[in-house]
GUVO-61378 format. One record per residue (C-alpha): residue number from 0; x, y, z. Coordinates in steps of 0.5 Angstrom, whole numbers, plus 500, padded with zeros to 3 digits. Example, Ala and Ser with C-alpha at 12.3 -4.5 7.8 and 13.67 -1.06 7.14 Angstrom:
+-----+------+-------+-----+
:   k : east : north :  up :
+-----+------+-------+-----+
:   0 :  525 :   491 : 516 :
:   1 :  527 :   498 : 514 :
+-----+------+-------+-----+
//
This chain:
+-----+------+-------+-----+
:   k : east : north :  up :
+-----+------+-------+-----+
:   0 :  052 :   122 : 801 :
:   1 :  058 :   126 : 799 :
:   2 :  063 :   119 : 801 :
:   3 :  058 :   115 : 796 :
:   4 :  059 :   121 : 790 :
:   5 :  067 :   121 : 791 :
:   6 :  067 :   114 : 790 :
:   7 :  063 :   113 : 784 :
:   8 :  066 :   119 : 781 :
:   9 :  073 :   116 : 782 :
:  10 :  071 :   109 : 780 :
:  11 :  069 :   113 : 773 :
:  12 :  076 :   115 : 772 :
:  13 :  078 :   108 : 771 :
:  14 :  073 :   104 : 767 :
:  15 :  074 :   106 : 760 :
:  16 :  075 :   101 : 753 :
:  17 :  081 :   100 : 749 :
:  18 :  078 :   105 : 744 :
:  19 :  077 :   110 : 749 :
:  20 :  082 :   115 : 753 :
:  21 :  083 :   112 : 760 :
:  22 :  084 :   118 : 765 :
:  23 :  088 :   116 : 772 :
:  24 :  085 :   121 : 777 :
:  25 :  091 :   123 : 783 :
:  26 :  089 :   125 : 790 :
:  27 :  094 :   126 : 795 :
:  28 :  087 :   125 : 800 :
:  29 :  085 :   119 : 796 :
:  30 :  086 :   113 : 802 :
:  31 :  090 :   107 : 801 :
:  32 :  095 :   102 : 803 :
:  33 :  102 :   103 : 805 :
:  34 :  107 :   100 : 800 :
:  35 :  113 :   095 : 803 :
:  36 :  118 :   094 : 798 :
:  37 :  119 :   089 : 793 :
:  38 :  124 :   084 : 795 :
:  39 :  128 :   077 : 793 :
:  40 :  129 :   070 : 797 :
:  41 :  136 :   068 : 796 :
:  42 :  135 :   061 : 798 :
:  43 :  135 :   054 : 795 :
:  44 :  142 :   054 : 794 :
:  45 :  140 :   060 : 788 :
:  46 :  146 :   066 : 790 :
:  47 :  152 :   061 : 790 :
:  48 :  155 :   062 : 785 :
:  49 :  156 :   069 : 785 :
:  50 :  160 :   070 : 792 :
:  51 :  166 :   066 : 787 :
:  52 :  166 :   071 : 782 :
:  53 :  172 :   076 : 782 :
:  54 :  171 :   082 : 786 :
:  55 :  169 :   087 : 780 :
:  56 :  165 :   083 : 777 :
:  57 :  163 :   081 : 783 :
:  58 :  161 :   089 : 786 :
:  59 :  157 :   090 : 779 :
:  60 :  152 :   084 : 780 :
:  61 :  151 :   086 : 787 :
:  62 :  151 :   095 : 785 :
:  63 :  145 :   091 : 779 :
:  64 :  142 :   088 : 785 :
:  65 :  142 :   093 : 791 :
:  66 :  144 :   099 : 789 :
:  67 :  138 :   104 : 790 :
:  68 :  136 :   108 : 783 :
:  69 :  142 :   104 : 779 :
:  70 :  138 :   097 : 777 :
:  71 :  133 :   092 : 781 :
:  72 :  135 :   097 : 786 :
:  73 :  131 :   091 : 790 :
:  74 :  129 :   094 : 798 :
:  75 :  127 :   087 : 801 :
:  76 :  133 :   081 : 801 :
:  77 :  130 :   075 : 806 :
:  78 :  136 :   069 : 806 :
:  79 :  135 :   062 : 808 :
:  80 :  136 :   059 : 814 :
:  81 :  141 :   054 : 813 :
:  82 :  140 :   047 : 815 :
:  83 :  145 :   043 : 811 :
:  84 :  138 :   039 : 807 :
:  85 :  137 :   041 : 800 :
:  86 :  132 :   046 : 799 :
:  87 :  132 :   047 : 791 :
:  88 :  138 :   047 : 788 :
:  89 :  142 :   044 : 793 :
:  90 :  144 :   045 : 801 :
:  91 :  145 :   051 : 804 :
:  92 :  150 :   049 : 811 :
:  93 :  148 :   052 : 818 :
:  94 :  150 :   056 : 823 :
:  95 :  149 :   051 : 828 :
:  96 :  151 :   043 : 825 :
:  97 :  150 :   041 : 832 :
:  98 :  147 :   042 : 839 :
:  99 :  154 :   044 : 842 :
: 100 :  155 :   049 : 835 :
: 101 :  149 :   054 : 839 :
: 102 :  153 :   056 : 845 :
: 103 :  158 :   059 : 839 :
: 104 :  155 :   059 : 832 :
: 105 :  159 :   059 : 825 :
: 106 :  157 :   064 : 819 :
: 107 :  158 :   059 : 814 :
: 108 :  155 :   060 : 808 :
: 109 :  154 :   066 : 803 :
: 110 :  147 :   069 : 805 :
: 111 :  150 :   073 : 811 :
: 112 :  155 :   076 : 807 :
: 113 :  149 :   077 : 802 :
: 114 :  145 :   081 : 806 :
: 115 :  152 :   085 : 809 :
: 116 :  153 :   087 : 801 :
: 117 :  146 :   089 : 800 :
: 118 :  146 :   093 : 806 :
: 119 :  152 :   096 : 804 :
: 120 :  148 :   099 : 798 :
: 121 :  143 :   101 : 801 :
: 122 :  143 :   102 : 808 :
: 123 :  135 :   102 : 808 :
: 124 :  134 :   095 : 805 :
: 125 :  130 :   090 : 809 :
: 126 :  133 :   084 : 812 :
: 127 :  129 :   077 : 813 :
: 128 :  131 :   071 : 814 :
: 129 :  126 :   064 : 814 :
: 130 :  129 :   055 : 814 :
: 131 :  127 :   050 : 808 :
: 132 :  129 :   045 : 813 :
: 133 :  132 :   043 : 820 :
: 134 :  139 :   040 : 823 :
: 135 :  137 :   034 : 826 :
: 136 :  138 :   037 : 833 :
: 137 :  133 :   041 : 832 :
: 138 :  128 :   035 : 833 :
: 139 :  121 :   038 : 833 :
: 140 :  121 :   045 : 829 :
: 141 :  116 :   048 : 833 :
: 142 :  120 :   047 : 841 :
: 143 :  125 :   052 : 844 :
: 144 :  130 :   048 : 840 :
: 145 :  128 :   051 : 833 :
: 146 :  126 :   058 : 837 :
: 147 :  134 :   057 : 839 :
: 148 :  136 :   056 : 833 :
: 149 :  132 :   062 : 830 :
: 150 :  135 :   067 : 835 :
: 151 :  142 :   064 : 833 :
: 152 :  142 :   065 : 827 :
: 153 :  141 :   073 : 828 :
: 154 :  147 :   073 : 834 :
: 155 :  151 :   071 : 828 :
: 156 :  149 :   077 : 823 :
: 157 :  150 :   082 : 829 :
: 158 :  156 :   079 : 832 :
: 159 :  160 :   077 : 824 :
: 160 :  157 :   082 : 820 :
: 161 :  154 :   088 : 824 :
: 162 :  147 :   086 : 821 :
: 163 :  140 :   088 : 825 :
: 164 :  135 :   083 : 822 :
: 165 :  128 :   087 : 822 :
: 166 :  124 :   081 : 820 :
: 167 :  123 :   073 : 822 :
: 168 :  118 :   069 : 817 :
: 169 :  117 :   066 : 825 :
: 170 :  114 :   059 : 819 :
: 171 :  118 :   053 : 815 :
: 172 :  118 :   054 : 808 :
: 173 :  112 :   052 : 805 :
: 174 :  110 :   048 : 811 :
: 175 :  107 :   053 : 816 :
: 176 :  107 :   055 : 822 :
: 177 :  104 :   054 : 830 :
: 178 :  101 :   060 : 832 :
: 179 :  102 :   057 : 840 :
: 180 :  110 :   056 : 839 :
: 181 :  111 :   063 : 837 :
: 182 :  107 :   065 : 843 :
: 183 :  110 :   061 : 848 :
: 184 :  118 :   060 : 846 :
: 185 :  119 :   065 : 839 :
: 186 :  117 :   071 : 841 :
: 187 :  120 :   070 : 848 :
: 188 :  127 :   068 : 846 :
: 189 :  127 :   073 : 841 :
: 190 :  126 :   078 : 847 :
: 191 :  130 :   074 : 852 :
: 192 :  136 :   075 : 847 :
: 193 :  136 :   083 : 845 :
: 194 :  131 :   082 : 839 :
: 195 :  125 :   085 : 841 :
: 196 :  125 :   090 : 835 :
: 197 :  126 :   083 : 830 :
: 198 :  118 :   084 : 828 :
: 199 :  115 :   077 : 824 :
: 200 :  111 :   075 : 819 :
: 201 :  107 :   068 : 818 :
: 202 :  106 :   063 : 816 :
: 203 :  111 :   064 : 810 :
: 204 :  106 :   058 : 807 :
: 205 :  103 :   055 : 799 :
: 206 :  096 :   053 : 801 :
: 207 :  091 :   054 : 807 :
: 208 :  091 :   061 : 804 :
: 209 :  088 :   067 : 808 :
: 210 :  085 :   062 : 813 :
: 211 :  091 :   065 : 819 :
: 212 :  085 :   070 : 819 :
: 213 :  081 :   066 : 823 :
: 214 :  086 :   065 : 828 :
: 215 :  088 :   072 : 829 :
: 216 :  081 :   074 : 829 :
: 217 :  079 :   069 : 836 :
: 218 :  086 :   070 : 839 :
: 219 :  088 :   077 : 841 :
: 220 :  094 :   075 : 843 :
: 221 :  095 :   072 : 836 :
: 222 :  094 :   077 : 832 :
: 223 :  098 :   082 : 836 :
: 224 :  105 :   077 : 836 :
: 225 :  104 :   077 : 828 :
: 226 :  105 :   084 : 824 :
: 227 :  105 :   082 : 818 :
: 228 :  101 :   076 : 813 :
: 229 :  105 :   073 : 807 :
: 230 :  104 :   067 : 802 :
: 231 :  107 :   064 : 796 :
: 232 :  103 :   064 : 789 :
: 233 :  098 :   068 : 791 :
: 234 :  096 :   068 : 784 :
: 235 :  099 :   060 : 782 :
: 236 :  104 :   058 : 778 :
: 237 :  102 :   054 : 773 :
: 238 :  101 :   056 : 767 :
: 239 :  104 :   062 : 770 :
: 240 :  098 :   066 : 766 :
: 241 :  097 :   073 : 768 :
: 242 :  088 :   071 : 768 :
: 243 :  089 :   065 : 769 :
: 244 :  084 :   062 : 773 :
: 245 :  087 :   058 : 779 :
: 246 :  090 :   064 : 784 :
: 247 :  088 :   064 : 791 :
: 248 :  086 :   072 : 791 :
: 249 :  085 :   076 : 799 :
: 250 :  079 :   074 : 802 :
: 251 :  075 :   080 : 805 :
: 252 :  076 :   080 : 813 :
: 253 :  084 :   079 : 810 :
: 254 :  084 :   085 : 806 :
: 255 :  079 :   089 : 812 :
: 256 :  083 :   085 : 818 :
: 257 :  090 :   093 : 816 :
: 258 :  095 :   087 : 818 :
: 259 :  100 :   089 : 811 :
: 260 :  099 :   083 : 806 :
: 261 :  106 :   080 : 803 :
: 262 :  107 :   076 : 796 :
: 263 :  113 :   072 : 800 :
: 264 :  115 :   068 : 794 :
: 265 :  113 :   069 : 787 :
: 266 :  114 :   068 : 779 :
: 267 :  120 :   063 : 781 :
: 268 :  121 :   064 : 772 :
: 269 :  127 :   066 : 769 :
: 270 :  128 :   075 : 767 :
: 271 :  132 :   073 : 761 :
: 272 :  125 :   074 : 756 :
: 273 :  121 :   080 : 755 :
: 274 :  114 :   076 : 754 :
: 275 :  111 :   069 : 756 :
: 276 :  113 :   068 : 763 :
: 277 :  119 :   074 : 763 :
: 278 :  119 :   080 : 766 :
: 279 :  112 :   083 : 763 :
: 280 :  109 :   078 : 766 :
: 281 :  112 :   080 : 772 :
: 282 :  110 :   087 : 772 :
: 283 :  104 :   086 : 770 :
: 284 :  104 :   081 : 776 :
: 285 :  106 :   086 : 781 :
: 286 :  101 :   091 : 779 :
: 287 :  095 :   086 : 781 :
: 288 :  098 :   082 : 787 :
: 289 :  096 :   090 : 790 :
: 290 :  090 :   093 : 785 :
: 291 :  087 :   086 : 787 :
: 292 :  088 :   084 : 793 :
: 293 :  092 :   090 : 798 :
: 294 :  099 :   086 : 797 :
: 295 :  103 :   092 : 799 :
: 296 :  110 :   087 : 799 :
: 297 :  113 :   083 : 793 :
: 298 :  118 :   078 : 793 :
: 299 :  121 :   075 : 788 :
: 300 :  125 :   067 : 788 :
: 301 :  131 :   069 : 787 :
: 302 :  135 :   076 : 785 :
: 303 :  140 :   072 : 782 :
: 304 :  141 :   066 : 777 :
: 305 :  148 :   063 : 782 :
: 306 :  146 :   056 : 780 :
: 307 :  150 :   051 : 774 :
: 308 :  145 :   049 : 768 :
: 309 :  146 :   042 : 770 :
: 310 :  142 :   043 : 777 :
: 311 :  134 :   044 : 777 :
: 312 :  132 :   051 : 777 :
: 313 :  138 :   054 : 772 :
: 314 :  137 :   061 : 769 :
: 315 :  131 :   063 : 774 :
: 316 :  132 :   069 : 777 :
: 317 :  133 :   077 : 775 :
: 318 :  140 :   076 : 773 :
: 319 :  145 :   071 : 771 :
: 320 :  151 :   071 : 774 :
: 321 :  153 :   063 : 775 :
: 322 :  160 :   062 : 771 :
: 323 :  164 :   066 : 775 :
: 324 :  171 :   062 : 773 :
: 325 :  169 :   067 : 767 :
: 326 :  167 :   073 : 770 :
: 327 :  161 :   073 : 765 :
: 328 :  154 :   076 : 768 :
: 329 :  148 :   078 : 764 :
: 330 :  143 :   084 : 766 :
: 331 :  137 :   081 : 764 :
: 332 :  130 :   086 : 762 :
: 333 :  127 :   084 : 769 :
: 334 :  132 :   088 : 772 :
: 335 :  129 :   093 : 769 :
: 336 :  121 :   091 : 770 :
: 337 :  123 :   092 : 777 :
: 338 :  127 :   098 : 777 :
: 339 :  120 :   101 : 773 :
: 340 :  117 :   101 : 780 :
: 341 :  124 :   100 : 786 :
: 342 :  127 :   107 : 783 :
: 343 :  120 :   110 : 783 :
: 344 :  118 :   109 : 790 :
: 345 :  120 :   108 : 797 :
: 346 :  117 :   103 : 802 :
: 347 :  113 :   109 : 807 :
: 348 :  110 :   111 : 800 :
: 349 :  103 :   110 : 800 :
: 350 :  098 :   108 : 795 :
: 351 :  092 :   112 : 792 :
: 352 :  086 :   107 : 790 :
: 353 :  082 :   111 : 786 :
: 354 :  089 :   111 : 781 :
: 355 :  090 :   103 : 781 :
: 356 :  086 :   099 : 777 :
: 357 :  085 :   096 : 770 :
: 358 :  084 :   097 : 763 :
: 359 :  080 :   092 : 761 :
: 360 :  075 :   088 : 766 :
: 361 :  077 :   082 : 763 :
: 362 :  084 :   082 : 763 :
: 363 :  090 :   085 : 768 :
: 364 :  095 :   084 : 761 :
: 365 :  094 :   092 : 762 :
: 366 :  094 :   095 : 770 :
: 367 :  096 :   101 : 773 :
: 368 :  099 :   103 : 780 :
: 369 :  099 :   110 : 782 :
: 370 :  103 :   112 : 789 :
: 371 :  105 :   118 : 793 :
: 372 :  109 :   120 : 798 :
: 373 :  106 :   123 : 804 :
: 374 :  112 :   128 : 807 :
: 375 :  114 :   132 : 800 :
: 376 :  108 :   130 : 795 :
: 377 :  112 :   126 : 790 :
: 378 :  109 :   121 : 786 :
: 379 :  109 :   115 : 781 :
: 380 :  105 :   111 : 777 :
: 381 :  106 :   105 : 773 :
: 382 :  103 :   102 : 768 :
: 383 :  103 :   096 : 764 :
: 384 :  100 :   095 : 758 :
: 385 :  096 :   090 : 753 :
: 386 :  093 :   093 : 748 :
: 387 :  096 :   100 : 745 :
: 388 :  092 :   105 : 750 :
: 389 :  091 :   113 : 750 :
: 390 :  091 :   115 : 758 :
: 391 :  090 :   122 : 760 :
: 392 :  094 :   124 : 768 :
: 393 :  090 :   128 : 772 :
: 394 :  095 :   131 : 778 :
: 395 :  090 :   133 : 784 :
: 396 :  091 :   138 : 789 :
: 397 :  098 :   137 : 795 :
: 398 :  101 :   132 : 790 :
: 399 :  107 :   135 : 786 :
: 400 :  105 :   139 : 779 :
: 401 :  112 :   141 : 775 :
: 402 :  114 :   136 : 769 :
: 403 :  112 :   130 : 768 :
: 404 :  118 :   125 : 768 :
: 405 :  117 :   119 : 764 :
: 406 :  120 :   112 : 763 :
: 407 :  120 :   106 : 758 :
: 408 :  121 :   100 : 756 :
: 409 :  119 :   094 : 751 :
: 410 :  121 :   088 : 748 :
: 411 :  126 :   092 : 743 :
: 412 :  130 :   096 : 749 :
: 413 :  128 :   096 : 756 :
: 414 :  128 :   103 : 762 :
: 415 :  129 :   109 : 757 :
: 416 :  128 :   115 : 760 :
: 417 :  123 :   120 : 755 :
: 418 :  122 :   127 : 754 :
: 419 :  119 :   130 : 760 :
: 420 :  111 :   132 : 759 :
: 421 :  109 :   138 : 760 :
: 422 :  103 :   139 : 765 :
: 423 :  096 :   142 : 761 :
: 424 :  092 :   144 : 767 :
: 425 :  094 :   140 : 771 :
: 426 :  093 :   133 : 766 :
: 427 :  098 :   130 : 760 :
: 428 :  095 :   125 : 755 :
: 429 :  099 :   120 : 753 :
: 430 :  099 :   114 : 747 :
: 431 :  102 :   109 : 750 :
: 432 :  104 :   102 : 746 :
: 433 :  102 :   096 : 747 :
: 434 :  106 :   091 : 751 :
: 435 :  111 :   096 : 755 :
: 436 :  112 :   098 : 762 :
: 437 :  112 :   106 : 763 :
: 438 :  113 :   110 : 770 :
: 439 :  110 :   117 : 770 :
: 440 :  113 :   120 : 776 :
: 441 :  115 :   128 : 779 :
: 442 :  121 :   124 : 782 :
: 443 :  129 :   124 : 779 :
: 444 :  135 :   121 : 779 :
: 445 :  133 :   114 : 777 :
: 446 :  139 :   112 : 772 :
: 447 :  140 :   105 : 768 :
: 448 :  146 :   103 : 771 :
: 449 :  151 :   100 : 766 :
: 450 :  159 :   098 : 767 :
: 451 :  160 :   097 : 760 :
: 452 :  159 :   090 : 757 :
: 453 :  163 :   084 : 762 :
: 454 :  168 :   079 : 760 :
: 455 :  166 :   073 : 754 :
: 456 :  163 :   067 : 756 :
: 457 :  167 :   061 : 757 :
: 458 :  167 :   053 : 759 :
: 459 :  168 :   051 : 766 :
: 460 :  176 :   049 : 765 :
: 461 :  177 :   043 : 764 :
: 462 :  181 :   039 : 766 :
: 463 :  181 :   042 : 773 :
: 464 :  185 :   040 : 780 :
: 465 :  184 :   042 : 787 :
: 466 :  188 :   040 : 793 :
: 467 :  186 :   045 : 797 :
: 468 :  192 :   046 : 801 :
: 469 :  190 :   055 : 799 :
: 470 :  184 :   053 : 804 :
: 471 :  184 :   054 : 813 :
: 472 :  180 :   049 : 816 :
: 473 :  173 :   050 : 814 :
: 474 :  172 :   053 : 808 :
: 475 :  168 :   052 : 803 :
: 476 :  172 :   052 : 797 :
: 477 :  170 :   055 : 790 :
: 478 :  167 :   052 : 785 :
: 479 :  163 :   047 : 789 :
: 480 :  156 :   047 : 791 :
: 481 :  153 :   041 : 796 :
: 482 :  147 :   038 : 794 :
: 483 :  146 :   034 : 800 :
: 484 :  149 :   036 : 807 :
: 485 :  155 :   041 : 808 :
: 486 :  162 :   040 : 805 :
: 487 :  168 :   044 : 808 :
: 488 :  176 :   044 : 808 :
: 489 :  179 :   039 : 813 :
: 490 :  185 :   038 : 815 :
: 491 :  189 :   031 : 815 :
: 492 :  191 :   029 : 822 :
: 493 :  198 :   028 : 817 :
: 494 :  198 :   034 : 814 :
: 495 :  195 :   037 : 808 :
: 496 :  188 :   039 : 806 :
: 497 :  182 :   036 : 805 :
: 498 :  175 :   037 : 802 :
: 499 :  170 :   033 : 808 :
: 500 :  162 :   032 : 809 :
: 501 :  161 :   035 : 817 :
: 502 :  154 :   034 : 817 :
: 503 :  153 :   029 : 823 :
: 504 :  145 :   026 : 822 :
: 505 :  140 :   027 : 816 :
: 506 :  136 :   033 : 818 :
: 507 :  129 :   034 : 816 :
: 508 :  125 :   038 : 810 :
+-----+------+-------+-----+
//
């Protein structure tokens, strides 16, 4: 009977009217998932641009990425695999074009160099990586060949860039996987290589959402190859509305199963704007995906718009960085939507339920999350409004009471940092306005990190000639980016310098 009374007295802490004071009750006892991160995919050929742009410009965008307790502070990157087909917005080159290249594989491309300047930042980021597509050697995606060309892939990582990959979508993008082929040639060839370590996660997929679960259910074997479960769109896409009807919410047994749950690619809209599909809309995003359905890692396509306007999907992301013969980048407001949750908690943080809900029943405009480190009695809460809202925090015993920190954004000026509160037994009111992100949090440290304001925007300079002759052989040259199979620098047998198509075979999507 006492369980039952806690958890309606928790309940009540939550359920108010847009005219009534909400309280968010903390309690360092109150149970809850573990919070994993919130990430971004770089993959589709979305990044490219950046790894052209002069080195300090170059530096800040990847510090407004990565860098912990300065920007987006992102705390999982995941990196296409790739394959030479286009995958969004153009072709990312393999590591092995051909069946010969395995036995010793090329670090082609700029994803590897990504996750090494991430890590670079942040030693503690999480490293993923996932294939949009095959090369034509690779034939059936679910046989030893493609587990080969997998465990390659995090040769290259180690051997060029000293780089431990710590996880493997073991899928294809959107396209699912073969539970059977992970068991008998992925997992073994992971093991067999050094990578007993790498953990995976399935089926990386946009439909046949949660039906995994009755696999792993059947299957012992099954479930313990799969540490975690992740899906695209949990929520849908279109209309990109935060009630909208069409979402694809946690079924029960997924929720009840304790395998963690991932949104592994989500919002795919452009950080430029406030309202609409912008960054409010992400944060109010990130905060239903775990109030309702236990999602406790969340990734965004993609951490930086790298891509020419004239190409499908320009100006997605969190920040602009796609002319780099200027040197211009823009921070867009969603680096700072993220940063209201990334600069706050750290993945081992743990959720408190009770202190997660919303509002209003009828709508997730306004949300709240609440999490609390276990080891130091730390804590933060997120809120995302709607309507103008009166909150009351009450700070429950084995959590941290001192001053309350308190962050701001909305549409006119985006993470500021307030006057800190003072506690009052224990609790601190509040009214806060419509239409904004706040952080409430015993924690410090967290900076809105700025370089001054970057070069002026220019045209691409035209006329422009290039005779690649600054180029060794295999270089991917500046300026240029494949849509369709893998361009490199290539030697005349004569003398001189060229731009050449190495992709042997159409491979597959």
């Amino acid at each position: 009977m006492k369980k039952y009374l806690r958890c309606f007295a928790a309940m009540l802490f939550i359920v108010s009217d847009i005219n009534a004071q909400t309280t968010i009750s903390l309690n360092a006892n109150d149970k809850g998932r573990v919070f994993e991160g919130i990430g971004a995919v770089s993959a589709g050929a979305s990044s490219r641009n950046l790894v052209d742009y002069p080195e300090k410009q170059r530096a800040e965008v990847l510090d407004f990425l990565f860098k912990p307790k300065f920007g987006a502070g992102f705390q999982h990157l995941k990196v296409e695999i790739g394959s030479g087909e286009n995958s969004t917005c153009g072709s990312e080159p393999s590591h092995a074009i051909t069946r010969d290249e395995l036995l010793d594989p090329k670090p082609r491309g700029y994803e590897f160099w990504l996750m090494a300047e991430a890590r670079k930042r942040n030693p503690n980021i999480i490293l993923d990586c996932l294939p949009w597509g095959y090369p034509a050697w690779v034939g059936n995606r679910f046989s030893q060949q493609s587990a080969d060309w997998f465990v390659s892939f995090l040769e290259v990582a180690r051997k060029y860039y000293g780089l431990d990959m710590n996880w493997i979508a073991a899928a294809q993008n959107e396209n699912g996987t073969d539970l059977n082929w992970i068991a008998k040639y992925l997992r073994p060839t992971l093991d067999a290589h050094g990578f007993s370590k790498v953990k995976l996660q399935a089926p990386d997929d946009d439909s046949e959402y949660w039906q995994i679960f009755d696999q792993l259910e059947k299957n012992p074997e099954y479930n313990h190859l799969i540490d975690a479960v992740g899906y695209h769109y949990v929520d849908g896409r279109e209309p990109w509305e935060i009630d909208q009807k069409a979402g694809h919410a946690a079924t029960e047994k997924a929720k009840q199963s304790g395998k963690p749950l991932w949104a592994t690619e989500e919002w795919s809209q452009s950080g430029q704007e406030w309202g609409g599909k912008g960054a409010l809309y992400l944060a109010r995003l990130m905060n239903k995906l775990y109030t309702r359905d236990r999602i406790t890692k969340y990734e965004i396509w993609c951490p930086v718009d790298g891509i020419y306007n004239q190409i499908i999907w320009a100006n997605t992301g969190a920040i602009q960085a796609d002319s780099p013969w200027s040197g211009h980048y823009t921070v867009w407001p969603s680096v700072w939507a993220l940063a209201h949750t990334t600069q706050f908690v750290q993945p081992g943080w743990v959720y408190m339920d009770a202190a997660c809900g919303q509002f209003d029943a009828d709508t997730w405009r306004g949300s709240h999350v609440a999490m609390h480190d276990p080891k130091t009695g730390d804590w933060s809460v997120i809120i995302v409004t709607g309507e103008k809202r009166k909150v009351k925090l009450a700070i429950g015993k084995g959590l941290k009471n001192g001053p309350v920190y308190l962050w701001k954004s909305t549409e006119k000026e985006q993470f500021i940092s307030q006057k800190p509160l003072r506690l009052n037994k224990n609790t601190v009111s509040l009214m806060l306005e419509p239409d904004a992100i706040y952080t409430l949090t015993s924690t410090t440290g967290q900076t809105k990190g700025t370089f001054g304001t970057p070069p002026a925007s220019e045209s691409f300079p035209f006329p422009y000639t290039e005779n690649f002759n600054s180029y060794t052989p295999g270089q991917t040259p500046r300026y240029f980016s494949d849509q369709k199979g893998t361009f490199e620098t290539y030697q005349y047998p004569n003398g001189g310098m060229c731009l050449a198509q190495i992709v042997p075979d159409q491979g597959s999507l």
